[in-house]
Backbone as ProteinMPNN parsed JSONL, in Angstrom:
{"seq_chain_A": "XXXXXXXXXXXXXXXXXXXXXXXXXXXXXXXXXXXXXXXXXXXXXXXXXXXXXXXXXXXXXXXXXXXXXXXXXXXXXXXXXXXXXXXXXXXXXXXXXXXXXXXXXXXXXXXXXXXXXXXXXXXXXXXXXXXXXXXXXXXXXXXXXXXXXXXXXXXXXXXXXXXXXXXXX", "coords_chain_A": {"N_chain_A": [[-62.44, 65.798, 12.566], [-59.575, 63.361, 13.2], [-58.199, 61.538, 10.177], [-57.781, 59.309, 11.423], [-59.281, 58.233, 13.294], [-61.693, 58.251, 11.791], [-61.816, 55.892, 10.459], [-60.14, 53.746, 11.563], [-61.023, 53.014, 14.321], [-63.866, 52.16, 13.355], [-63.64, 50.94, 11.488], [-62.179, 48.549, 12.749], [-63.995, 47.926, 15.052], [-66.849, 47.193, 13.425], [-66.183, 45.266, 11.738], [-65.473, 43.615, 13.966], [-68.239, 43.073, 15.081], [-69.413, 41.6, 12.667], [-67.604, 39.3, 12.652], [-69.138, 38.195, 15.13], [-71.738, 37.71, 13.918], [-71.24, 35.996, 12.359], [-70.823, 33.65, 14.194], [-73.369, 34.003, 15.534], [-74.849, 32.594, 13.104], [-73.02, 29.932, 12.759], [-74.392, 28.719, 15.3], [-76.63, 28.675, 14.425], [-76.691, 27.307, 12.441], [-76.093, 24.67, 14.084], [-77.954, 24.609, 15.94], [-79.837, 24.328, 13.644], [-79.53, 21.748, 12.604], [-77.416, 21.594, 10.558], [-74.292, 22.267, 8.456], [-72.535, 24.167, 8.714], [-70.911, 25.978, 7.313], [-72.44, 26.269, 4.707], [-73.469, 28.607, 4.722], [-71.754, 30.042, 3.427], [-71.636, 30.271, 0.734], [-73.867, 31.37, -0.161], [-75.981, 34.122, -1.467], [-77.662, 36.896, -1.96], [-78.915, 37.898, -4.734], [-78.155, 37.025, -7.934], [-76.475, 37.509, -9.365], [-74.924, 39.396, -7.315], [-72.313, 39.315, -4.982], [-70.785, 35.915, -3.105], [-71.676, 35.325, 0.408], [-68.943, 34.946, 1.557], [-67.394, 35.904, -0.396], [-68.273, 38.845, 0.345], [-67.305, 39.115, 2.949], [-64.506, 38.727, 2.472], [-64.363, 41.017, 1.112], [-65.177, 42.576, 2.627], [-63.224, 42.885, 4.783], [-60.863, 43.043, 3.048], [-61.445, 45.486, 2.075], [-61.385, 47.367, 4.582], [-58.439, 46.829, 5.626], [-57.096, 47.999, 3.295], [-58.082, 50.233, 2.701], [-57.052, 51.817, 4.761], [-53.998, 51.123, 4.729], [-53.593, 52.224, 2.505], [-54.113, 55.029, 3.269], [-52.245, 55.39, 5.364], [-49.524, 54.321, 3.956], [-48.599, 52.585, 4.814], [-47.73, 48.682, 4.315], [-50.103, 46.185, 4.097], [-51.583, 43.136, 5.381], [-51.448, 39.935, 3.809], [-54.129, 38.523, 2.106], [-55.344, 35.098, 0.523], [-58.1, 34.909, -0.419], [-58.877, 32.607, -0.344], [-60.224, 31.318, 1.527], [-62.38, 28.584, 2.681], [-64.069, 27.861, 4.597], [-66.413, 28.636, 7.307], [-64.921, 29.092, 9.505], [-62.494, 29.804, 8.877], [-63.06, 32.044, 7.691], [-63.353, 33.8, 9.882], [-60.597, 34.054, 10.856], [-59.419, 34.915, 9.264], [-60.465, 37.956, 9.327], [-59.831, 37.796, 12.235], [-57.083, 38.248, 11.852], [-57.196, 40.776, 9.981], [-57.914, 42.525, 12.376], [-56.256, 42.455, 14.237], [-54.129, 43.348, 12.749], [-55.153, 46.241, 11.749], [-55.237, 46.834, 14.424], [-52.604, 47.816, 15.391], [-52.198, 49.967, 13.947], [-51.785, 53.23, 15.029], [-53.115, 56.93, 15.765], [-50.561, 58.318, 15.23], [-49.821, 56.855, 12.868], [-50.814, 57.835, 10.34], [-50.412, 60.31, 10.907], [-50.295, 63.622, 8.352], [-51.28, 62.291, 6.594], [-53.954, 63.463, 5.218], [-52.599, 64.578, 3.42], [-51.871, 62.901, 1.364], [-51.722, 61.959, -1.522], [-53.925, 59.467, -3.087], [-54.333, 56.251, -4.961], [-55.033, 53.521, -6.282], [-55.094, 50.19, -7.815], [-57.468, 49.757, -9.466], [-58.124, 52.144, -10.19], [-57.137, 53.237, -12.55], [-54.539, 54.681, -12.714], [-55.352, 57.497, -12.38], [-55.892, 59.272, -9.525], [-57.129, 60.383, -5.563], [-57.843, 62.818, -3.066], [-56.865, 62.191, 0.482], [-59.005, 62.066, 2.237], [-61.419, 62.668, 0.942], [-61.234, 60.117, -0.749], [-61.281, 58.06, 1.728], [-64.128, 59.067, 2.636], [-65.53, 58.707, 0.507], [-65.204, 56.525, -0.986], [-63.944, 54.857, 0.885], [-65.224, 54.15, 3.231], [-68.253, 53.578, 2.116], [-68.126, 51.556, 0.577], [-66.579, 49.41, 2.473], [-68.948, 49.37, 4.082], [-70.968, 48.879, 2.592], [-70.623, 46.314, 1.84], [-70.164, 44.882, 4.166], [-73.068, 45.541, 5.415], [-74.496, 44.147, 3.492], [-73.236, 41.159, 3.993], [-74.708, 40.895, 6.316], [-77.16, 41.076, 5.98], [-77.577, 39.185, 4.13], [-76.857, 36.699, 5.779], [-79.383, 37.359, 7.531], [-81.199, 36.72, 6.281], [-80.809, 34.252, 5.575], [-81.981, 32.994, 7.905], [-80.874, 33.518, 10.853], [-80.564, 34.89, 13.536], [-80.837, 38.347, 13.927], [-80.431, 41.914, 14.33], [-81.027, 45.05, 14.702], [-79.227, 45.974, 17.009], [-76.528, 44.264, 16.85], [-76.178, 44.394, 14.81], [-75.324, 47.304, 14.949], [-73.702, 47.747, 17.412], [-71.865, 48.034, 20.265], [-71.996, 51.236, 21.685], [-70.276, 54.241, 22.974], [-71.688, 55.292, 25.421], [-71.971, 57.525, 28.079], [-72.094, 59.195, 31.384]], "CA_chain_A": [[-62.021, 64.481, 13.028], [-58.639, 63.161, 12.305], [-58.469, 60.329, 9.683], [-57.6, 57.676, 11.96], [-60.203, 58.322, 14.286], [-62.646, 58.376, 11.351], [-61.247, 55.273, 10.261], [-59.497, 52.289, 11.85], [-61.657, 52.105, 15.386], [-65.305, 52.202, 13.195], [-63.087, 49.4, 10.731], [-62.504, 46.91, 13.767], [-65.556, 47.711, 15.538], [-67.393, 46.277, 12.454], [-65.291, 43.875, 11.241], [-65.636, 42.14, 15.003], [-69.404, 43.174, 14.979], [-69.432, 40.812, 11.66], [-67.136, 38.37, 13.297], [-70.474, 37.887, 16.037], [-73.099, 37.784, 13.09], [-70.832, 34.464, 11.829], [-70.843, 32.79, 15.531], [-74.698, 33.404, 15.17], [-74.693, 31.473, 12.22], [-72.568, 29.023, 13.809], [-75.039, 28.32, 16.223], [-78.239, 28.398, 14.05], [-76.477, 25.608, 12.053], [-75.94, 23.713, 15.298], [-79.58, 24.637, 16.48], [-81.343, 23.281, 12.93], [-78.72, 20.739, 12.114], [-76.956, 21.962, 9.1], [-73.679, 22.425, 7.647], [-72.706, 26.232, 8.861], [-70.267, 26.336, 5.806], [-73.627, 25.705, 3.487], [-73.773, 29.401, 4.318], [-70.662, 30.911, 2.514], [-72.129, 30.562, -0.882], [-75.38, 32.238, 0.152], [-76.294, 35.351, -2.154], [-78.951, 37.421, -2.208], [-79.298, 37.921, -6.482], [-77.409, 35.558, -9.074], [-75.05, 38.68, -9.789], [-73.73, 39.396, -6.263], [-71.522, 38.413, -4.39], [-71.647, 35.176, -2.189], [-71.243, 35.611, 1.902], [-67.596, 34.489, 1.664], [-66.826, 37.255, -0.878], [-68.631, 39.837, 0.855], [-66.398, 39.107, 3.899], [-63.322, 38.745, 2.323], [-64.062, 42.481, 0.685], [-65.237, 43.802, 3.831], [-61.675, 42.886, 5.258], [-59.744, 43.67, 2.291], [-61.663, 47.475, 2.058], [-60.901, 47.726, 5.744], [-57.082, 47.195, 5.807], [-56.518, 48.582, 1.771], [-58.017, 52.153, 2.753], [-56.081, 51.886, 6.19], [-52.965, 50.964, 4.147], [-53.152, 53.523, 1.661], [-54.183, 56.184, 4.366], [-51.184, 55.173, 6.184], [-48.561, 54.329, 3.32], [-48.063, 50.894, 5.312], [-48.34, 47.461, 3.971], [-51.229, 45.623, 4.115], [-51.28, 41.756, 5.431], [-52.081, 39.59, 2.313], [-55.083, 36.933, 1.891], [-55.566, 34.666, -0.706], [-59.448, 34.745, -0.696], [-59.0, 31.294, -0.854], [-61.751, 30.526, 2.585], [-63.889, 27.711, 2.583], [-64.718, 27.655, 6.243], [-66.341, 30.155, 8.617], [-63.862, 28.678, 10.863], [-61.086, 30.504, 8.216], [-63.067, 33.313, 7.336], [-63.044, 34.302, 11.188], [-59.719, 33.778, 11.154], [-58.817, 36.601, 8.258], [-61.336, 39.232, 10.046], [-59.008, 38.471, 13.555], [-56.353, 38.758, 11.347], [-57.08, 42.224, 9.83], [-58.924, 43.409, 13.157], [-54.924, 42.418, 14.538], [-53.455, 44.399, 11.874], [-55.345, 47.362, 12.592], [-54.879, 47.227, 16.117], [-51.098, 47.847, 14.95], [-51.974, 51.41, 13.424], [-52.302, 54.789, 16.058], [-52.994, 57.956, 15.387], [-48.873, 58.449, 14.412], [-49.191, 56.512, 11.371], [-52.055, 58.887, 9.908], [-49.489, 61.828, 10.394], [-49.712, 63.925, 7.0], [-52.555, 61.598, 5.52], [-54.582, 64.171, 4.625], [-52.064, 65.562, 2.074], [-51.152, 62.18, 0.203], [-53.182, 61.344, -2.842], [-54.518, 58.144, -3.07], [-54.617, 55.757, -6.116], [-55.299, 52.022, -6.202], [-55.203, 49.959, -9.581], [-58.542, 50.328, -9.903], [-58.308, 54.214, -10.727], [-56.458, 53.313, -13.664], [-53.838, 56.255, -13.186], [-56.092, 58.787, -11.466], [-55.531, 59.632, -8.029], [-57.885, 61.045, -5.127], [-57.082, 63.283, -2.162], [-57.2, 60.991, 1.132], [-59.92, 62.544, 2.872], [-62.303, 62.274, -0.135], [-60.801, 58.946, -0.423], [-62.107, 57.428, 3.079], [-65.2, 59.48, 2.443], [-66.329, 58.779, -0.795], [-64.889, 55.154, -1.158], [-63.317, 53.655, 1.917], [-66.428, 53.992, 4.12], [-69.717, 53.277, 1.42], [-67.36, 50.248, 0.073], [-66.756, 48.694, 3.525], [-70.458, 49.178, 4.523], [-71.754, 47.828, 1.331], [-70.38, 44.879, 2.041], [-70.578, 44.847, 6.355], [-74.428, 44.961, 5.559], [-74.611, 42.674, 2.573], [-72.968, 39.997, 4.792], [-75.59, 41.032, 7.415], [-78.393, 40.905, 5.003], [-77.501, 37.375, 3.572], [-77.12, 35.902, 7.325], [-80.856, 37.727, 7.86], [-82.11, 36.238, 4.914], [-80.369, 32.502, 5.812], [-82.323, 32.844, 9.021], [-79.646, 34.313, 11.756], [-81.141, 35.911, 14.467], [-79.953, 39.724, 13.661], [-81.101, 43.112, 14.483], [-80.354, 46.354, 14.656], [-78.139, 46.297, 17.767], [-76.159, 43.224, 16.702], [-75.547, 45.351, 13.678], [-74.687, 48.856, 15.17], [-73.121, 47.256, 18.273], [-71.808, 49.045, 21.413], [-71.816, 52.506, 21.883], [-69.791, 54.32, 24.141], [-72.247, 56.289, 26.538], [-71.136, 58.28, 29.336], [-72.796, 59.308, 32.728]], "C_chain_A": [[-60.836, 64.024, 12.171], [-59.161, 61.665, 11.716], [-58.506, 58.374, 10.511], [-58.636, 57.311, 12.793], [-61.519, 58.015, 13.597], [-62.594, 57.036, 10.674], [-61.443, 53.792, 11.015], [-60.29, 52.036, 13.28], [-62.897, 51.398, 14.675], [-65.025, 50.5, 12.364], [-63.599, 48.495, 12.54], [-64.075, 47.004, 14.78], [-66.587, 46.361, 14.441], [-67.319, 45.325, 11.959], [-65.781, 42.698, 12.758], [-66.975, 42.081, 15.197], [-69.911, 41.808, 13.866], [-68.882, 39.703, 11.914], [-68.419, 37.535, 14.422], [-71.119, 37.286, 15.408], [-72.349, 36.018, 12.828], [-70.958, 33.764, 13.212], [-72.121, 32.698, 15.268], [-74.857, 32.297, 14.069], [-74.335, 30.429, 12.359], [-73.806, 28.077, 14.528], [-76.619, 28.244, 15.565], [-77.756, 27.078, 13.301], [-76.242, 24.883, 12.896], [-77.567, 23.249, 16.054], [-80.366, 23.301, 15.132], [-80.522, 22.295, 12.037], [-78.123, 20.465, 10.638], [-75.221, 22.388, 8.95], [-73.289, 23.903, 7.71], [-71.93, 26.709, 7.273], [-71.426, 26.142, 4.615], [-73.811, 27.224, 3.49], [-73.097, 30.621, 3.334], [-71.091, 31.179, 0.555], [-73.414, 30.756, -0.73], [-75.499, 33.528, -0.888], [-77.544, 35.91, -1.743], [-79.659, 38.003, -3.961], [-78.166, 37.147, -7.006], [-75.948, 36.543, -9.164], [-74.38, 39.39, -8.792], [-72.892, 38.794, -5.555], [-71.787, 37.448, -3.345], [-71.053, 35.629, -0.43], [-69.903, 35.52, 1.961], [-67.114, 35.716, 0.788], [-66.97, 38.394, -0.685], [-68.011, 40.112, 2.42], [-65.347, 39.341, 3.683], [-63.083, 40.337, 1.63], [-64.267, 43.215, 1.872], [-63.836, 43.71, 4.528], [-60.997, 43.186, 4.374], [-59.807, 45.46, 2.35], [-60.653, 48.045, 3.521], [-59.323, 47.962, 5.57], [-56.589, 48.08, 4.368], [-56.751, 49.935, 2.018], [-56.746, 52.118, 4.112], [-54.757, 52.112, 5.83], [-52.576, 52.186, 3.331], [-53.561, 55.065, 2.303], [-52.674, 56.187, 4.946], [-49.68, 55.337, 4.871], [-48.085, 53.048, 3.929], [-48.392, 49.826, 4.259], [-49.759, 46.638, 4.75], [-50.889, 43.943, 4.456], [-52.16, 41.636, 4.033], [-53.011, 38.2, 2.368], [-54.971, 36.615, 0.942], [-56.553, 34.591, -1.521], [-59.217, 33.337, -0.681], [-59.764, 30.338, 0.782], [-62.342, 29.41, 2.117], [-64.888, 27.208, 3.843], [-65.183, 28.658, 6.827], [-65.511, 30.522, 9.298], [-62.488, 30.087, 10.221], [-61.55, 31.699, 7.699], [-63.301, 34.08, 8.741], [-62.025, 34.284, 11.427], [-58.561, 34.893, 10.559], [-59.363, 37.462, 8.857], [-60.376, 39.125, 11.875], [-57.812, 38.989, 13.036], [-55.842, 40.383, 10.768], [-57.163, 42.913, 10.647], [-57.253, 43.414, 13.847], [-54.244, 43.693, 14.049], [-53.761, 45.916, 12.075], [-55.39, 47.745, 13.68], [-53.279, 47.743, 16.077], [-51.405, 49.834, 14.731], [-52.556, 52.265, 14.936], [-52.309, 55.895, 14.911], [-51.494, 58.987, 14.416], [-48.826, 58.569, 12.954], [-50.32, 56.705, 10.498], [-51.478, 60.164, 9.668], [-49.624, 62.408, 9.038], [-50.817, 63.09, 6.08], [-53.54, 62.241, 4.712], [-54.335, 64.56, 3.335], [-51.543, 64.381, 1.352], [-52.407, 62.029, -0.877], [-52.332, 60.037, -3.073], [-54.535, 57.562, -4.266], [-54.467, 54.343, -5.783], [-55.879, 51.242, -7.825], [-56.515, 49.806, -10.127], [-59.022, 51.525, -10.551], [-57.591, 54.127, -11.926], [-55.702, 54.736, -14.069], [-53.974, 57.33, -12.378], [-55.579, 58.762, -10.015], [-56.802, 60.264, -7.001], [-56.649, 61.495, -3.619], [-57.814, 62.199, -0.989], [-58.398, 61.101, 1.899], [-61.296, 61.96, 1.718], [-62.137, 60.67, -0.421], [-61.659, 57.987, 0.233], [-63.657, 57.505, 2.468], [-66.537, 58.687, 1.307], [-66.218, 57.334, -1.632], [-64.771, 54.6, 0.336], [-64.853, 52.966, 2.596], [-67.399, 53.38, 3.262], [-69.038, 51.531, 0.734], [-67.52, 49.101, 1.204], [-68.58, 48.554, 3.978], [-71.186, 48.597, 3.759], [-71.743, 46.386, 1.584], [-70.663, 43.868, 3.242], [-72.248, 44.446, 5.597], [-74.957, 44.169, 4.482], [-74.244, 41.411, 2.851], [-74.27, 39.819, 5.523], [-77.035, 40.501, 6.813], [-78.44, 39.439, 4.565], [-77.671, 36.57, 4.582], [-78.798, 36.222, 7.468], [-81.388, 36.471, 7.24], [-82.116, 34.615, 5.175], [-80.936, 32.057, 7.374], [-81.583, 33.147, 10.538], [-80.449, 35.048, 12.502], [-80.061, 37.323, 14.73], [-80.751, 40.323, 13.949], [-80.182, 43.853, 14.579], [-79.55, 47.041, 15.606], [-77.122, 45.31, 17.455], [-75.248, 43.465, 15.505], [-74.708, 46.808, 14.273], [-73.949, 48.356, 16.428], [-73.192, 47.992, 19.658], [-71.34, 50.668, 21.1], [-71.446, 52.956, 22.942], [-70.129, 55.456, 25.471], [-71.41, 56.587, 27.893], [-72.167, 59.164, 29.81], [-72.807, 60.863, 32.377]], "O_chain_A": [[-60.796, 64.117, 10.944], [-59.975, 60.887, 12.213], [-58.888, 57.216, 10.337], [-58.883, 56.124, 13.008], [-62.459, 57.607, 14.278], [-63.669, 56.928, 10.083], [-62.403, 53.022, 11.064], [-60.306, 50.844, 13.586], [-63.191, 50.269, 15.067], [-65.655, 49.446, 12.452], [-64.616, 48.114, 13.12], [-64.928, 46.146, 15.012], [-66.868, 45.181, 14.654], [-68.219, 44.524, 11.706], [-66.214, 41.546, 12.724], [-67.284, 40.947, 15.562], [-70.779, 41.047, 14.295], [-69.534, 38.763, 11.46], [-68.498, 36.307, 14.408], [-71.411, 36.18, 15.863], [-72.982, 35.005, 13.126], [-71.607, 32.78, 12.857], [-72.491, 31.621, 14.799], [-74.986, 31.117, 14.395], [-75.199, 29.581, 12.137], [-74.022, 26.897, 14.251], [-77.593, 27.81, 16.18], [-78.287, 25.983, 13.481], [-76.055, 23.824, 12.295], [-78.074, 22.206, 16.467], [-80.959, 22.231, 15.268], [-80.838, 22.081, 10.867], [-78.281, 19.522, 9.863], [-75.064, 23.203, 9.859], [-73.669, 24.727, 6.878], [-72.315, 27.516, 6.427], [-70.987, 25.812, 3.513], [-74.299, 27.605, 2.427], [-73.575, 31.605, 2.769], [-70.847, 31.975, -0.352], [-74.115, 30.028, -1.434], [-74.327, 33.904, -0.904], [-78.396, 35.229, -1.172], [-80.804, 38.426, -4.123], [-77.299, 36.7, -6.255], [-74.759, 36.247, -9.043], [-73.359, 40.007, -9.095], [-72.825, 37.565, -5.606], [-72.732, 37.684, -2.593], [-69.998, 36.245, -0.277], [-69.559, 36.389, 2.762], [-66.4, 36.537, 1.363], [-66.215, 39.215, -1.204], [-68.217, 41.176, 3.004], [-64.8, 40.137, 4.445], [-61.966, 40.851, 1.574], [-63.694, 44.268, 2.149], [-63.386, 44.818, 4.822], [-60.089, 43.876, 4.838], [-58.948, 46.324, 2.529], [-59.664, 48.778, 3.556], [-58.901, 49.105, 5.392], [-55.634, 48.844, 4.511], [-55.934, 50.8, 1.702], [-55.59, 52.521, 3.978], [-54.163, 53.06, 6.345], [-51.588, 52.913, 3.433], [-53.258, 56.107, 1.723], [-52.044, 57.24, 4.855], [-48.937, 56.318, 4.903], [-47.101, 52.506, 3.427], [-49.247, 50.05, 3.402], [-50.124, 46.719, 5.922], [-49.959, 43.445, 3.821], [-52.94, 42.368, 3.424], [-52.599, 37.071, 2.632], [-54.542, 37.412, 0.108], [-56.499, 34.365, -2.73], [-59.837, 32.998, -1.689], [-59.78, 29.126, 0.997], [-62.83, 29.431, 0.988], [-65.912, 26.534, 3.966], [-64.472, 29.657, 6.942], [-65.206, 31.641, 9.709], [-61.861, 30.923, 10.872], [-60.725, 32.49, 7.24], [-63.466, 35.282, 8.53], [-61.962, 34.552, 12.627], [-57.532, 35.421, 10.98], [-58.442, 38.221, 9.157], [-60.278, 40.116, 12.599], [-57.354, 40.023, 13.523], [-54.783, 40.988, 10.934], [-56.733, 44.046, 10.435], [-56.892, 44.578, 14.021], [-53.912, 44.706, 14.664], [-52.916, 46.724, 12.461], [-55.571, 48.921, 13.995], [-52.908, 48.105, 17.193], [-50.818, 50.718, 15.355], [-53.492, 51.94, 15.668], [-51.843, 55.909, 13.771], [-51.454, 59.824, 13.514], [-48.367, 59.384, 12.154], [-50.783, 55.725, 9.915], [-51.731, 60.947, 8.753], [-49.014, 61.694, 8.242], [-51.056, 63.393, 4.912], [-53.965, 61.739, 3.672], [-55.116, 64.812, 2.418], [-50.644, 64.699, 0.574], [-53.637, 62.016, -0.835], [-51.164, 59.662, -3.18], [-54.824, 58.443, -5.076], [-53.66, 54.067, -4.895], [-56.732, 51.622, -8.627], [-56.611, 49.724, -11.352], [-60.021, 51.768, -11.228], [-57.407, 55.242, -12.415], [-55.893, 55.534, -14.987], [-53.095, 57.974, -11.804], [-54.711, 57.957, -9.675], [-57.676, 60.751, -7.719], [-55.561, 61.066, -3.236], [-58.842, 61.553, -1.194], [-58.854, 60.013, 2.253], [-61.934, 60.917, 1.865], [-63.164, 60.016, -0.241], [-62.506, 57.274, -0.307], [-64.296, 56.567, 1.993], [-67.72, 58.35, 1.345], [-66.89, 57.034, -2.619], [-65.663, 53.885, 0.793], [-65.364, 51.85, 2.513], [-67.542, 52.238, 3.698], [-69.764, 50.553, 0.551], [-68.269, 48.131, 1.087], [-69.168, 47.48, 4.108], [-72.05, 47.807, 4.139], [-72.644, 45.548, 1.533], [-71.112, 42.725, 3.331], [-72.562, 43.294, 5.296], [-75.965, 43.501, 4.71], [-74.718, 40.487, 2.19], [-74.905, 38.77, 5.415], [-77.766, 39.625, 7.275], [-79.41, 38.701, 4.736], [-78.537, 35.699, 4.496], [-79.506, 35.217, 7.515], [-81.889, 35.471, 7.754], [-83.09, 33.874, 5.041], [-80.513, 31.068, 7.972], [-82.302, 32.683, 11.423], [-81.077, 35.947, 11.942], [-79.013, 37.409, 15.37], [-81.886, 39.849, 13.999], [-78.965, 43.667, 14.575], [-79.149, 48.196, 15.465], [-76.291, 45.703, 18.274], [-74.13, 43.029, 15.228], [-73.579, 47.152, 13.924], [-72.98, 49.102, 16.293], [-74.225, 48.457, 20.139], [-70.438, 51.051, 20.354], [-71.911, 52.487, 23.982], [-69.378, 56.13, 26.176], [-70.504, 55.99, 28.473], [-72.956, 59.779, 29.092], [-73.308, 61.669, 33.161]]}, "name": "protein", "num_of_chains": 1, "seq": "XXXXXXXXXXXXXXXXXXXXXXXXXXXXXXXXXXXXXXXXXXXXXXXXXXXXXXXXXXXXXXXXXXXXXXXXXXXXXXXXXXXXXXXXXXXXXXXXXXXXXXXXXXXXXXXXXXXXXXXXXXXXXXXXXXXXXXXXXXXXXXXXXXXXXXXXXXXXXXXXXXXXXXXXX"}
């Protein structure tokens, strides 16, 4: 499977899958008369991150591997959300952005090595890359959003999470 394929549809799939999970939310604070933004600083332990930062990484992972797969720029947030309203607004934003990349701009991806100032220096090849970061990074976070909405009462499950699939006759 080429990188892009392994990549940038499973990104926006998820990303707008996660975009849904916040409308639920939405609508349970409308249902039990609350404050939907009361859920952005939600956690699930003292030492992770709150719903708002577990969004704003699941969109940064998304476009930052994409970016450095590609060699493109990346649109830039500030993290600076305080609304659902505006953290739905960065997730159409990125899910935009990657609607921008094809298969093209993947050309040759295989053979760049990867580094991000996190690696302090080091480098990885891009395949291993995706693999071994892009993907377990983004998902960490996709279902740690998911998990915190559960937890804050959100009517979720396990299609709501895995979404549509594209069967054929």
């Amino acid at each position: 499977m080429d990188l892009y394929t392994a990549s940038v549809p499973q990104f926006i799939k998820m990303l707008r899958n996660l975009d849904s999970w916040l409308g639920k939310g939405i609508e349970l604070a409308e249902r039990k008369k609350f404050d939907p933004d009361v859920l952005l600083g939600m956690r699930l332990a003292a030492d992770q991150f709150t719903l708002a930062r577990q969004i704003q990484s699941s969109c940064d992972t998304a476009k930052l591997t994409s970016a450095r797969l590609t060699g493109k720029d990346a649109p830039s947030h500030a993290d600076s959300e305080t609304t659902l309203a505006q953290l739905r607004e960065r997730i159409a934003s990125v899910v935009g952005w990657l609607e921008t990349l094809g298969p093209a701009d993947f050309a040759g991806a295989s053979e760049r090595k990867i580094s991000a100032p996190w690696m302090r220096g080091k480098w990885g090849e891009a395949d291993a890359y995706l693999v071994e970061y892009g993907w377990p990074n983004f998902y960490f976070h996709v279902v740690t959003a998911y998990t915190i909405l559960r937890h804050a009462g959100v009517e979720l499950g396990k299609i709501p999470y895995l979404g549509s699939f594209p069967f054929r006759d």
